[in-house]
C-alpha positions in Angstrom: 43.5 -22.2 35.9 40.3 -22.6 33.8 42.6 -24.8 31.4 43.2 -27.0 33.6 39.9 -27.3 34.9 38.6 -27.6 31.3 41.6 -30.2 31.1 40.6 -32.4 34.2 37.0 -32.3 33.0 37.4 -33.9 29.6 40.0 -36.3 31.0 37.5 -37.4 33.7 34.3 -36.9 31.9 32.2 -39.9 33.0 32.9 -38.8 36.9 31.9 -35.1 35.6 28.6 -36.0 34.1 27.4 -38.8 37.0 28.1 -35.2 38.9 25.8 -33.4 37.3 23.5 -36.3 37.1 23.4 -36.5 41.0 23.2 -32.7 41.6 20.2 -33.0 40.0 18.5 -35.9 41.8 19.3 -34.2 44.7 17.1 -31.3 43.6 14.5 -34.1 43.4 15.4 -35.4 46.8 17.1 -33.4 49.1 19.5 -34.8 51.0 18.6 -36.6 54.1 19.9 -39.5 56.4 18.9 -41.8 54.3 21.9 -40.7 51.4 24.4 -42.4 54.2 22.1 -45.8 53.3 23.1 -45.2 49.5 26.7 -45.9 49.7 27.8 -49.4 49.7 31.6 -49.1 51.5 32.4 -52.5 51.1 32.4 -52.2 47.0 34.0 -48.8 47.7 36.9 -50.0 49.9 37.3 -53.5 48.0 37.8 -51.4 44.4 40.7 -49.5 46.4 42.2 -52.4 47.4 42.2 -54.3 44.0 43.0 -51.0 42.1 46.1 -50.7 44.7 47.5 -54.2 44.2 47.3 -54.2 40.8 49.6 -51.1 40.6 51.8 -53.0 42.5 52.2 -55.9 40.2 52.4 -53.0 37.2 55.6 -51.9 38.8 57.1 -55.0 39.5 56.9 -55.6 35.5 54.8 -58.7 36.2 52.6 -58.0 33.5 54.9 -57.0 31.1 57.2 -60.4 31.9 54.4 -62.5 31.9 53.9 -60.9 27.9 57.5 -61.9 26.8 57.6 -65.4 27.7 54.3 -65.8 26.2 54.9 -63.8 22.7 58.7 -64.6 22.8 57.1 -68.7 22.1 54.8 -67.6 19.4 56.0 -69.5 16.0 53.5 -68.1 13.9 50.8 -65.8 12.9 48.2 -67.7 14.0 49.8 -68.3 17.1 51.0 -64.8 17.8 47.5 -63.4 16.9 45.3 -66.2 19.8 48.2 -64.8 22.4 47.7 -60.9 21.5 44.0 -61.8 22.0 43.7 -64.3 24.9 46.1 -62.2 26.7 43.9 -59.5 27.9 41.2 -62.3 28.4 42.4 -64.4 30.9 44.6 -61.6 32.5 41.4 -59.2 33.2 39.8 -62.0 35.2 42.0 -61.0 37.7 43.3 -57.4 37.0 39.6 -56.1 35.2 39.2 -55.4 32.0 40.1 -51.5 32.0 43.6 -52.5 33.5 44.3 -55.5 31.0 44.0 -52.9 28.0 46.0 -50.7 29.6 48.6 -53.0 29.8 48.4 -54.8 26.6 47.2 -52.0 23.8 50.4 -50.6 24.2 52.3 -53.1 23.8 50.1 -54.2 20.5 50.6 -51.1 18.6 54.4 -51.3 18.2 54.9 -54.8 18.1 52.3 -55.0 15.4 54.2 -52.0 13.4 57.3 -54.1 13.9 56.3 -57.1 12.4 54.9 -55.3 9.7 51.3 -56.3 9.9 49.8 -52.5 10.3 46.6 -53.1 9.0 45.6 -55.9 11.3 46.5 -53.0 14.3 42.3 -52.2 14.1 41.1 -56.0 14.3 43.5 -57.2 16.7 42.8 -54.1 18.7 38.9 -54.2 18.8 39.4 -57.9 19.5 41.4 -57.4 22.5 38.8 -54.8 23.5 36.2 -57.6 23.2 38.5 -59.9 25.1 38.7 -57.6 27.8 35.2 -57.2 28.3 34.3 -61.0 28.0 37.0 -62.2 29.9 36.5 -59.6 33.0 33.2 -61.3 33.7 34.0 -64.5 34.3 34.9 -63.8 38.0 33.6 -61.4 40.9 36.6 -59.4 40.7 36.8 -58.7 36.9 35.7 -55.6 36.2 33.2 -53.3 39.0 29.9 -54.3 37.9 30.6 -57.8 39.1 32.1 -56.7 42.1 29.3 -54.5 43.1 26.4 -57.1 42.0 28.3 -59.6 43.7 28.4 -58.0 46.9 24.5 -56.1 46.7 23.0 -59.5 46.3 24.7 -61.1 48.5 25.5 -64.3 45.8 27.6 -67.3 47.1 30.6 -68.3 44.4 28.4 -70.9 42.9 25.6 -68.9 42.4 28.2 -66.5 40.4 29.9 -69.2 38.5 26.6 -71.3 37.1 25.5 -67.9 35.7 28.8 -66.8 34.5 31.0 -69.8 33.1 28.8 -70.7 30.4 28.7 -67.6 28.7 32.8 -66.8 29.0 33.2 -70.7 27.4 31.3 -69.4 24.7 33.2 -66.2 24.7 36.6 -68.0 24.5 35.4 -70.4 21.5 34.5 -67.7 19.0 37.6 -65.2 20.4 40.2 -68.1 19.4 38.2 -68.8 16.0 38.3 -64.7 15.3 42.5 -64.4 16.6 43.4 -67.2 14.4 42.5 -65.5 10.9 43.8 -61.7 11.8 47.8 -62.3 11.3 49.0 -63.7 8.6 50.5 -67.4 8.8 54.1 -66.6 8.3 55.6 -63.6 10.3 59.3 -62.4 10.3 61.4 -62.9 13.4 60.4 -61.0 16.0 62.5 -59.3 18.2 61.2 -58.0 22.0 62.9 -56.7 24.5 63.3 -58.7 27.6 61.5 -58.5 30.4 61.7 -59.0 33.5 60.3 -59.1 36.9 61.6 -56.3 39.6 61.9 -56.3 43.2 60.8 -60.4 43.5 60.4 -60.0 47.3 57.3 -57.0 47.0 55.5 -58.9 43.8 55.0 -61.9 46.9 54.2 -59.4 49.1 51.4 -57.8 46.4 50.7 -61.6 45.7 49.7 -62.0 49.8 47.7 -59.0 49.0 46.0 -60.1 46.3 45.1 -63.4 47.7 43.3 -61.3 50.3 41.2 -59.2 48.6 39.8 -62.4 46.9 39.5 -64.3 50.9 37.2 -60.7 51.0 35.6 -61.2 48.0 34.2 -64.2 48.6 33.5 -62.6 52.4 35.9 -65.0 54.5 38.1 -62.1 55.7 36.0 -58.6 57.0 36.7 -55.8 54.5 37.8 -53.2 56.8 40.8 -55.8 57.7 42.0 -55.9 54.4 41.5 -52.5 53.6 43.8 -51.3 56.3 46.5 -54.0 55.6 46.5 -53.2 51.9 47.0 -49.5 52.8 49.8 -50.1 55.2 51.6 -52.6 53.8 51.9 -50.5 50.1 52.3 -47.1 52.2 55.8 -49.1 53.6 56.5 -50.9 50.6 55.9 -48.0 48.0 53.9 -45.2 48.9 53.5 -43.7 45.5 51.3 -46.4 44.3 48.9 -45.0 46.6 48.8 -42.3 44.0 48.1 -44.3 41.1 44.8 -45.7 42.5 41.7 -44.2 40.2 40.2 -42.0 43.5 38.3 -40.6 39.8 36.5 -44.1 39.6 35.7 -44.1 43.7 34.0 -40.7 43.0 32.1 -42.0 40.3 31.1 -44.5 42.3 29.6 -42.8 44.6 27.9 -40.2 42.5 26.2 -43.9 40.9 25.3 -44.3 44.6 23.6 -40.9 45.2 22.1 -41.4 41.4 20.4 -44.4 41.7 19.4 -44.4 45.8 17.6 -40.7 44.7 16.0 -42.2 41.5 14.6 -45.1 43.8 12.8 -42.7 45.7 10.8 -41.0 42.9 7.6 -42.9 41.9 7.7 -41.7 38.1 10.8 -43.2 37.8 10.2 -46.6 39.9 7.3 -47.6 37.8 8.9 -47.1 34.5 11.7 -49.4 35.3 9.6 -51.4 37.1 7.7 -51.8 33.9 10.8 -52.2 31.4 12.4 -55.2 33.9 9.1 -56.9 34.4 8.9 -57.7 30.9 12.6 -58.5 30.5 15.4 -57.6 33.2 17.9 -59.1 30.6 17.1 -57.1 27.9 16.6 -53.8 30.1 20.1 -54.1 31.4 21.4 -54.3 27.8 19.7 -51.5 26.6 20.2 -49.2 29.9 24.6 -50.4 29.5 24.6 -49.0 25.4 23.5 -45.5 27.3 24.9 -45.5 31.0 27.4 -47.8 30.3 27.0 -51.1 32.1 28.7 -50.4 35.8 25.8 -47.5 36.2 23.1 -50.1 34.5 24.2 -52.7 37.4 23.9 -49.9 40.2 20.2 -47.9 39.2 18.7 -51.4 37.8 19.8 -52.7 40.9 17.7 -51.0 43.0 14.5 -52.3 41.4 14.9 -55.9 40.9 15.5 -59.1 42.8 16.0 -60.6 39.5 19.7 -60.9 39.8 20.7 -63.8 37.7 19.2 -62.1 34.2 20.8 -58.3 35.5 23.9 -60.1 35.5 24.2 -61.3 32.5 22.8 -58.2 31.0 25.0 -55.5 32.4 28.2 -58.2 31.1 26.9 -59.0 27.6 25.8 -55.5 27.5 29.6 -54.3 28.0 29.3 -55.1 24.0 27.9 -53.2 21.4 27.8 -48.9 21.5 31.9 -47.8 22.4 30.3 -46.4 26.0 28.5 -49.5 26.8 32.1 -50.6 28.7 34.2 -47.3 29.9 37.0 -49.9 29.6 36.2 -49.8 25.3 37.0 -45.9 25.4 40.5 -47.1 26.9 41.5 -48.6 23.8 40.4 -45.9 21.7 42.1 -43.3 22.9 45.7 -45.3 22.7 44.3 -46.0 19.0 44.0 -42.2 18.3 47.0 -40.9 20.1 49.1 -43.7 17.4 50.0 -42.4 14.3 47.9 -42.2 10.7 45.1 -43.7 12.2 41.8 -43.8 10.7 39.2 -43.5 13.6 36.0 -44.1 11.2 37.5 -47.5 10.0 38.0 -48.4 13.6 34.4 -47.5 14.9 33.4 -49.6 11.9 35.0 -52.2 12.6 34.2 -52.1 16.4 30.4 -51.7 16.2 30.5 -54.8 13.8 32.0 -56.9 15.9 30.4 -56.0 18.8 27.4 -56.5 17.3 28.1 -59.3 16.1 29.0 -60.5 20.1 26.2 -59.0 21.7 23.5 -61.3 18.7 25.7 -64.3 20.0 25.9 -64.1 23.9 22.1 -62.8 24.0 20.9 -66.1 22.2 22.8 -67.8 24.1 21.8 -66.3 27.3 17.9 -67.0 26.2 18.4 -70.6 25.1 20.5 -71.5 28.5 
């Protein structure tokens, strides 16, 4: 029994500690009617949704299919290196960046061993890590940060976008220039295993659903609606994705809630962070995402600023740099280390240089635009 407690603590760590971390503001603040106020049920019942329809594409193999055709065109290294990396870009827009590695690093680790280009496994890796991370904040739904900011303040898709766009263009210029030089120009034949899509008739159906959790998104369509069609329609269609939602990252979630509405409520605590983001929200929400990680940044800093625009771009530019700064990073890493003869030390070298490297570039650019 206590290994398997011990074993569902270290798998679900970050929900563990932001349990701890709220026990303990609530030995600050006791609770009171006002905890009810803390939880936002819209982001809540909008990450259920999303997390729910993307396990419904994942076992139609639409991911998987939408890989082959791409990689089965690649004619050379260069080519196959830009698709390895754009791949997880473009696709976590949609899907968020934690689910775009988990579909892609996988697939990376033996095709890379195949081809035999093993030591480009750590760049192409902690590029499609980067990739992830960039790519997931170009749109409200890319990874939870966005998601929740987008919803808190209330911003219209034009609002989101002018703030946003700029700094993923920038992102995809300097993530094509770093994928071309990781392969090398001439590759063997590769073979892959066809894929392709299951079950045609439920992808449309977790298609419909998708296109509704965006209509919610962007607040056209009640949430409560599309929460209880999402949950009916997958409960007939295929119940047991309802088991593959992460109920681990709702949790968290709402510890994040209890966390930062308790924090809010202390005076010590208001006016140093009131402090820190009057002189620079950006920079504050960087620094508070290479501690917290940047989906707790977006929910405590949230609570003491109207600045909006600057917390943004922090908590998204601040998904680079320290291997917690984005929970989605630690996804990667742990498929790295459960690969054999790896060298984790090379890879954590390699991954705090290059996501220095991307946090120098988006923050200048963030300042001069």
């Amino acid at each position: 029994m206590l290994k398997k407690i011990w074993s569902f603590i270290k798998k679900e760590a970050v929900l563990f500690i932001t349990l701890i971390c709220a026990a303990a503001t609530m030995l600050l603040v006791p609770p009171d009617s006002k905890y009810i106020e803390y939880i936002d049920l819209r982001v809540l019942c909008l990450l259920f949704c999303l997390m729910a329809v993307v396990a419904g594409f994942q076992s139609c193999g639409a991911f998987k299919w939408l890989a082959y055709q791409l990689l089965r065109k690649s004619k050379s290294g260069r080519t196959l290196g830009v698709i390895l990396v754009l791949l997880p870009f473009f696709c976590s827009m949609l899907v968020t960046n934690d689910v775009a590695l988990i579909i892609f690093v996988p697939f990376t680790l033996p095709l890379l061993e195949q081809i035999g280009c093993r030591k480009a496994i750590i760049p192409v890796l902690v590029l499609q890590t980067i990739a992830a991370n960039l790519g997931s904040m170009a749109t409200p739904v890319g990874n939870p940060q966005n998601l929740f900011l987008y919803a808190a303040y209330e911003l219209s898709v034009s609002d989101f976008f002018a703030v946003m766009l700029p700094l993923t263009g920038i992102s995809l210029l300097c993530l094509t220039a770093a994928s071309l030089v990781v392969l090398p120009q001439s590759l063997p034949s590769i073979t892959l295993q066809k894929e392709s899509v299951t079950a045609p008739w439920k992808l449309l159906a977790y298609a419909a659903l998708f296109v509704l959790c965006l209509l919610t998104v962007f607040r056209v369509i009640p949430y409560g609606i599309t929460t209880i069609a999402v949950f009916a329609l997958i409960a007939m269609l295929e119940y047991r994705l309802l088991g593959k939602v992460d109920y681990a990252l709702l949790a968290t979630f709402v510890c994040f809630f209890v966390v930062s509405g308790n924090l809010s409520r202390i005076d010590a605590v208001r006016g140093f962070l009131d402090n820190l983001l009057s002189r620079s929200t950006l920079l504050t929400s960087v620094g508070a995402s290479q501690i917290i990680s940047n989906v707790p940044a977006a929910v405590l800093l949230s609570e003491f600023t109207d600045q909006w625009k600057p917390l943004l771009e922090g908590v998204n530019i601040g998904g680079l740099g320290t291997p917690i700064a984005s929970l989605a990073s630690l996804i990667t890493l742990k498929f790295y280390l459960a690969w054999h003869d790896t060298k984790p030390a090379r890879f954590l070298a390699v991954f705090t240089a290059a996501n220095i490297i991307g946090l120098v570039i988006l923050l200048a650019v963030s300042c001069l635009v």
